[in-house]
C-alpha positions as CSV (number, residue, x, y, z in Angstrom):
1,X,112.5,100.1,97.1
2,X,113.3,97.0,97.8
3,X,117.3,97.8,98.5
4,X,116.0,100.6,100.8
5,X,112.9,99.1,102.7
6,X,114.3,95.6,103.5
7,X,117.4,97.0,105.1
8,X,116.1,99.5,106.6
9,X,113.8,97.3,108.7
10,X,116.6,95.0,109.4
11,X,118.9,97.4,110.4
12,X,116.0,99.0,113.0
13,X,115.2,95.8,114.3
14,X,118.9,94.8,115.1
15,X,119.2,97.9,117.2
16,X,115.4,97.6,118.8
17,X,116.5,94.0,119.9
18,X,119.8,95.2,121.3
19,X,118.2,98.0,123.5
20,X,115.4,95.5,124.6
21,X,118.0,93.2,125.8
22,X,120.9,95.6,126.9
23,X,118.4,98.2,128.6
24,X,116.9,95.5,130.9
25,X,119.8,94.1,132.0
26,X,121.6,97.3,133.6
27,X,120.5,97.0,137.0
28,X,118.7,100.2,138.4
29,X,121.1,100.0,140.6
30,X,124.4,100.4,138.7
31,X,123.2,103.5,136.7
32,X,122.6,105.2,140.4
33,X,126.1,104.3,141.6
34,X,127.2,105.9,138.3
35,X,125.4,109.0,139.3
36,X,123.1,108.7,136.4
37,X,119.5,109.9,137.3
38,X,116.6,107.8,136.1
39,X,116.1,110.9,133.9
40,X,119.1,110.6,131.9
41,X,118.9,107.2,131.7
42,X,115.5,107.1,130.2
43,X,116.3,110.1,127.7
44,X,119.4,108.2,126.6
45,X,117.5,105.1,126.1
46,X,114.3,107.0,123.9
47,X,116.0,109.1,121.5
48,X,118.2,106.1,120.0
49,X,115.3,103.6,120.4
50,X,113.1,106.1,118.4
51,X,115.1,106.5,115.6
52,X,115.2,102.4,115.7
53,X,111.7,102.5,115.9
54,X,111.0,104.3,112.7
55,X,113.5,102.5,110.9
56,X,111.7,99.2,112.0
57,X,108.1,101.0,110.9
58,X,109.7,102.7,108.0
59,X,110.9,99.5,106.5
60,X,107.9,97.4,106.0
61,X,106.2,100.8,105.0
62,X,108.4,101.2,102.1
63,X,108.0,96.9,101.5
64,X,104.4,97.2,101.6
65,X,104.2,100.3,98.8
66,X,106.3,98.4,96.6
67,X,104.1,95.1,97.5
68,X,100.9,97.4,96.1
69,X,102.5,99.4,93.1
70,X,104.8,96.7,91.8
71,X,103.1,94.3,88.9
72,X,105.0,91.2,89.7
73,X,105.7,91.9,93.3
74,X,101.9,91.9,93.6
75,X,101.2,89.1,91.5
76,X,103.2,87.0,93.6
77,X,101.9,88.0,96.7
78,X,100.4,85.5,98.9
79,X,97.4,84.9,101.4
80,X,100.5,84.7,104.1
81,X,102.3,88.1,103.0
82,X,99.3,90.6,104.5
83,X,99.1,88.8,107.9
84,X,102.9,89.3,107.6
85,X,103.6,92.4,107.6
86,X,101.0,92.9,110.5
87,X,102.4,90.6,113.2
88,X,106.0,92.2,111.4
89,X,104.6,95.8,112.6
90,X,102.3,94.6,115.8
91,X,105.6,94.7,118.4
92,X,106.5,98.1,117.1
93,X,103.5,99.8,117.1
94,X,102.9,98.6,120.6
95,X,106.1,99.6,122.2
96,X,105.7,103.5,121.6
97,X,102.1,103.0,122.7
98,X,102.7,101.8,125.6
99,X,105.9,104.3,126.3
100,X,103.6,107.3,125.4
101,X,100.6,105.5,127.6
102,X,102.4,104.9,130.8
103,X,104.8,107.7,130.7
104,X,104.0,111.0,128.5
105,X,99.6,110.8,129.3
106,X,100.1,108.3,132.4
107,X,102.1,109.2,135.7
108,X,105.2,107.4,134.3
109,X,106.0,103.6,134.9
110,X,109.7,102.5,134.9
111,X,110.2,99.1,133.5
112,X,113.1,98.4,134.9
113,X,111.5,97.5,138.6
114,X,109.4,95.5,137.3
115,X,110.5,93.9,133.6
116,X,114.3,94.3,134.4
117,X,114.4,92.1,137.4
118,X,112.2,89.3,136.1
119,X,113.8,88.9,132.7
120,X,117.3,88.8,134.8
121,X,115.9,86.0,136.5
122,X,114.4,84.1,133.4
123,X,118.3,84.6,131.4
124,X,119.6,83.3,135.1
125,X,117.7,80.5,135.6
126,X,116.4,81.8,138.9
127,X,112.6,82.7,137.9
128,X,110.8,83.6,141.0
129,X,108.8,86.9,140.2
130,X,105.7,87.8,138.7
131,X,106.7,89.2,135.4
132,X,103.5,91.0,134.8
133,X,102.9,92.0,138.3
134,X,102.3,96.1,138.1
135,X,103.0,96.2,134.4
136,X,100.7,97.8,132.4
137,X,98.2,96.1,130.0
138,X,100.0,98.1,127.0
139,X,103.1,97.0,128.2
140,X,102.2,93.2,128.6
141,X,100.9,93.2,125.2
142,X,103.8,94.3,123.8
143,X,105.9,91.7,125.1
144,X,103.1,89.1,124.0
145,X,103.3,90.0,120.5
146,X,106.8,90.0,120.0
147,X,107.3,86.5,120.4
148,X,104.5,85.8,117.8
149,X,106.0,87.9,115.4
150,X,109.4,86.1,115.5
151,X,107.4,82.8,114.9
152,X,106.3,84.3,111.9
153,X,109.1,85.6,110.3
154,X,111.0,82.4,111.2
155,X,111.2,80.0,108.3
156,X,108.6,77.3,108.4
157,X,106.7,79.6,111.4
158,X,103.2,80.5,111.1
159,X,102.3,78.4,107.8
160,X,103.4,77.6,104.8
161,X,103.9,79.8,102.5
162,X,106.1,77.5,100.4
163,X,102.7,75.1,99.1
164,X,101.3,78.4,98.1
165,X,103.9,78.9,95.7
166,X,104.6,77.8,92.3
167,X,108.1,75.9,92.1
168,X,111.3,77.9,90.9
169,X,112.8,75.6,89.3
170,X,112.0,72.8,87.4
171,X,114.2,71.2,89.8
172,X,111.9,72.2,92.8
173,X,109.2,71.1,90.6
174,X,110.3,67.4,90.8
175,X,110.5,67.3,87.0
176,X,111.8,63.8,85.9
177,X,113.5,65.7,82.9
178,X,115.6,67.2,85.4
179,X,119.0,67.6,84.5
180,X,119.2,68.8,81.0
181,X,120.6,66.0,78.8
């Protein structure tokens, strides 16, 4: 499970981060002198960033049954692990919601007025809009939890797991018999 879950998530989230930074930075107005409608542009960007999505989901779904049906993987589970796997799944959960909020049961909202032009700024060093001026509250807390989640998956982010832990090695352990004679 492990070979399967772990990659899985990585390999979702490599793509999820490359359409959350390629997508905003194509200007609205390149795709339009391209001839491609806003349409096209969004049904281009959803079906790849959905099948990113579930591998992203799917991953720590498949980590978190082998957490709970594992003996020893659930032995040496930690206080640190549950919270995890929740701020791990938070940003992904939050993204669809707020795409199926603001565009499939809301009158449609297009990021890319709004998000686009501001992160442009922030990567230029020319910050001068609002960033969360006319974005939705679903939207806003998506961005919001991403950040937190990368903390926490970052090593030495969000506690430490590491005093938890028993040693490895007798080395880690700062045993004075250590090396072997």
């Amino acid at each position: 499970m492990l070979r399967v879950g772990s990659p899985l998530f990585h390999f979702g989230i490599l793509l999820v981060s490359i359409g959350h930074v390629v997508g905003p930075l194509v200007p609205h107005g390149w795709t339009e002198a391209a001839g491609i409608t806003e349409h096209d542009y969004h049904v281009t960007a959803v079906a790849p960033g959905t099948a990113a999505g579930v591998c992203t989901l799917g991953g720590p779904a498949i980590l978190v049954h082998r957490q709970r049906t594992v003996g020893p993987v659930f032995s040496a589970t930690t206080r640190n692990d549950n919270p995890m796997y929740v701020l791990l799944t938070l940003a992904p959960v939050l993204g669809p919601a707020a795409t199926v909020d603001a565009n499939i049961a809301g009158a449609g909202y297009d990021y890319r007025t709004t998000i686009s032009p501001w992160f442009r700024s922030v990567l230029s060093f020319r910050s001068g809009s609002a960033p969360t001026a006319g974005v939705p509250l679903l939207h806003q807390l998506h961005a919001l939890s991403a950040p937190r989640s990368w903390a926490r998956a970052l090593p030495g982010g969000g506690g430490n797991a590491s005093a938890e832990r028993p040693p490895r090695s007798r080395r880690a352990a700062g045993n004075p018999s250590w090396p072997p004679p």
